[in-house]
C-alpha positions as CSV (number, residue, x, y, z in Angstrom):
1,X,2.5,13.6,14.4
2,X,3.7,10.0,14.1
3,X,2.0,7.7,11.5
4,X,1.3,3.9,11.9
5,X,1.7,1.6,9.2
6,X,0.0,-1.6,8.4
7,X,2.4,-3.3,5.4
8,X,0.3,-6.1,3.2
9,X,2.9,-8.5,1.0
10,X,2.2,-10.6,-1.9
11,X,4.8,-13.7,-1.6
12,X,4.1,-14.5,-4.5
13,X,7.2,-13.7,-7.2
14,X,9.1,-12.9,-3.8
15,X,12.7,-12.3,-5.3
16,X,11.0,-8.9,-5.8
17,X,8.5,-8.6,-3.2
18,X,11.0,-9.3,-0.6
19,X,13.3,-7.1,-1.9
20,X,10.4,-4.4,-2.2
21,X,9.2,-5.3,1.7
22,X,12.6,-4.4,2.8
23,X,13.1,-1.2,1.0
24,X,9.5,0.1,2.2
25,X,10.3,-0.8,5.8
26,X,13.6,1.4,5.6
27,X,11.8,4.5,4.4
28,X,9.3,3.6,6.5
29,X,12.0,4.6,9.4
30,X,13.7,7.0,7.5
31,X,10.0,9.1,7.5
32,X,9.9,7.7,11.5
33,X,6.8,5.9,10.8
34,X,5.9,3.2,12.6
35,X,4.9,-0.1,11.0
36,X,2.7,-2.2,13.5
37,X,2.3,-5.1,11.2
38,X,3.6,-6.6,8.3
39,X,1.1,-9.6,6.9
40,X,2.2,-11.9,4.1
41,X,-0.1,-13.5,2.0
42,X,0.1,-16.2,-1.3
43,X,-0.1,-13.4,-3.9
44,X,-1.7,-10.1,-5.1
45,X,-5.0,-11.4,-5.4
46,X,-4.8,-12.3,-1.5
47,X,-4.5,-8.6,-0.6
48,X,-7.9,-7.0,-0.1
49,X,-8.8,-9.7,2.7
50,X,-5.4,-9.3,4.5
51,X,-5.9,-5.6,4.2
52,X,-9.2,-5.5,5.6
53,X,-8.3,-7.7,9.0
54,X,-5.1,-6.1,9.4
55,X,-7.3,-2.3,9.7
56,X,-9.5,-4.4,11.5
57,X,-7.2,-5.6,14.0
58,X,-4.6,-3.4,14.1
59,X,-5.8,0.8,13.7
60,X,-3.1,1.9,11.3
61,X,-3.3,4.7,10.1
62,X,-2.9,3.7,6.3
63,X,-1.6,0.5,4.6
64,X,0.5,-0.4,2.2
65,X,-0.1,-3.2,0.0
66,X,3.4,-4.3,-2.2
67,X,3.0,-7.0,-4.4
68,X,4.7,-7.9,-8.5
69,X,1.8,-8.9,-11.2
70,X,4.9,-10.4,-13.8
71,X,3.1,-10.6,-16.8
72,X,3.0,-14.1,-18.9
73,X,1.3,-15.6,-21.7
74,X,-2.4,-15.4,-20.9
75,X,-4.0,-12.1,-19.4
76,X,-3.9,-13.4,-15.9
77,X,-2.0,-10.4,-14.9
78,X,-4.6,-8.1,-15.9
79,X,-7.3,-9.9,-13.9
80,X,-5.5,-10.4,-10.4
81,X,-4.3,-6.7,-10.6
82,X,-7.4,-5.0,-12.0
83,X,-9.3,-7.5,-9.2
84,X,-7.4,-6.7,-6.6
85,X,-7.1,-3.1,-7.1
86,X,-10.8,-2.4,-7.2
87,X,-11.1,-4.3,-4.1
88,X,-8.4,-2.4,-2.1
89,X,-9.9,1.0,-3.3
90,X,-13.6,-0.4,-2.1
91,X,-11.8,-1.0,1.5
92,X,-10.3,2.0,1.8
93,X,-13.5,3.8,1.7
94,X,-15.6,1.9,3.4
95,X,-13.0,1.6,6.0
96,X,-11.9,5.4,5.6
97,X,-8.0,4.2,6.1
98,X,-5.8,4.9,3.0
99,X,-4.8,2.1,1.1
100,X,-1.8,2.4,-1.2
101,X,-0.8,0.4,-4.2
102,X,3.1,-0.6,-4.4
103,X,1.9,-3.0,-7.4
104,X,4.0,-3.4,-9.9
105,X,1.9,-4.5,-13.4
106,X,0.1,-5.4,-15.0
107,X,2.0,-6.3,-17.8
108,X,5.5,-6.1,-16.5
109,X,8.0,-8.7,-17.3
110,X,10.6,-10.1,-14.3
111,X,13.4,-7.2,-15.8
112,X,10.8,-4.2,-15.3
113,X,9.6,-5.6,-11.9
114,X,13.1,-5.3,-10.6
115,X,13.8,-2.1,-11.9
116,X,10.6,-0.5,-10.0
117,X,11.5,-2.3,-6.9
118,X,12.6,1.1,-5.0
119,X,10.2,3.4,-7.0
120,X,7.3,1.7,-6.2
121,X,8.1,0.5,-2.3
122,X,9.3,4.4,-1.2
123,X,6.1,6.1,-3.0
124,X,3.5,3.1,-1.8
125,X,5.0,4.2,1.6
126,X,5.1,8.1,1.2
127,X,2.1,8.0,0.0
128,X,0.3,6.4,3.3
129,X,1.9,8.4,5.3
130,X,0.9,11.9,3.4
131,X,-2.8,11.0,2.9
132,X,-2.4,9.4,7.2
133,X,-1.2,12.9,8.0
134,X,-3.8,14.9,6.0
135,X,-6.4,12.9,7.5
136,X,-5.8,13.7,10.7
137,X,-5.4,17.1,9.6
138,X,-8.4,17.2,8.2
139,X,-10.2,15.7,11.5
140,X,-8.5,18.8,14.0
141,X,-9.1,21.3,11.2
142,X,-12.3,23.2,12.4
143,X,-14.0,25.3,9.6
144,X,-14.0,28.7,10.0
145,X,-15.8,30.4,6.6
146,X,-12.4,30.5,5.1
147,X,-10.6,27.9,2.4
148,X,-9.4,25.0,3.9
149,X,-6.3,23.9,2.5
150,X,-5.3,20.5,3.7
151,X,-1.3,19.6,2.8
């Protein structure tokens, strides 16, 4: 069963998410997914609207949102990733597609953002494509008195 992909960027501190965007759409194809979209927007904030029209337009199956919340000298970084989080969880169920977070910080500096690039592009993109696959499990799975175990 081949998953699609819709992949949200934040542009915003882009020497990472660049960097991050390019390791996701190689383990993307290493895991033969397919990635029907890629949509770029200012920053992390941004995400939630991007996330919602790209399910909108697009079907994926799950999307990955990758973005780098660098902390600095106000709490900033808490608000645009706590913000944004809550709003990509609240789209993923009322869409029922799987969003997943590759979004590094809060409160990471510039050093620890690029030392999570590969950890958190590969598991924002394993991660859609294991919840994509168990839900369509789940939706051929017919119940038959038994446990269901969905993996």
């Amino acid at each position: 069963m081949r998953v699609t992909l819709g992949l949200v960027v934040a542009e915003f501190n882009y020497e990472i998410t660049y960097l991050m965007l390019q390791r996701a759409l190689e383990h993307a194809k290493f895991l033969d997914a397919e990635v029907k979209v890629v949509m770029k927007v200012p920053g992390t904030y941004d995400t939630p609207l991007a996330v919602k029209k790209v399910i909108e337009r697009f079907n994926p199956d799950a999307v990955a949102v990758l973005g780098a919340v660098i902390k600095g000298e106000t709490k900033h970084d808490d608000l645009v990733a706590n913000q944004a989080s809550r709003m990509l969880m609240d789209i993923s169920v009322e869409k029922g597609v799987p969003v997943t977070m590759g979004i590094i910080g809060p409160g990471a500096s510039r050093e620890q953002a690029m030392e999570r690039i590969e950890e958190y592009s590969t598991r924002a993109i394993e991660a859609a494509i294991k919840l994509a696959l168990r839900y369509k499990k789940m939706s051929e799975t017919k119940y038959e008195g038994n446990t269901v175990f969905i993996e």
